[in-house]
Steps between C-alpha positions, in 0.01 A plus 500: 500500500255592252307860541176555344414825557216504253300230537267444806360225674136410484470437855690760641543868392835434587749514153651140465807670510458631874418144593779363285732709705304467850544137439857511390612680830312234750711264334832681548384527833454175558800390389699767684280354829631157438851597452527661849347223664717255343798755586368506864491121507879461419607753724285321752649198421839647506509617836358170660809367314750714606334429862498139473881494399630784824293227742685229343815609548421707829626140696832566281557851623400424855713244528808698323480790772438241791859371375671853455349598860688214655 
């Protein structure tokens, strides 16, 4: 990250280091953004998982009390 706190832009009265920084942030944020969402997405993906495999094996169980009952 490179801070230039003496030279200014020509556009902006903004020092290029301010910018530098401003910019430098959005970027962390954006990453940080992305990583949660792809966090979400595999704990989303997860739990259907872990749902799929208790409904296949929910016939097991059914069928494993339906014998002890008897």
């Amino acid at each position: 990250m490179l801070v230039n706190a003496e030279g200014t832009s020509r556009q902006s009265p903004m020092r290029t280091g301010e910018v530098e920084l401003l910019e430098f942030l959005a970027q962390r944020r954006a990453c940080d953004d992305r990583d949660r969402e792809i966090a979400c997405s595999n704990v989303g993906a997860l739990a259907r998982g872990v749902r799929n495999a208790l409904l296949t094996v929910t016939p097991l169980w059914i069928a494993l009390v339906w014998w002890l009952a008897r």
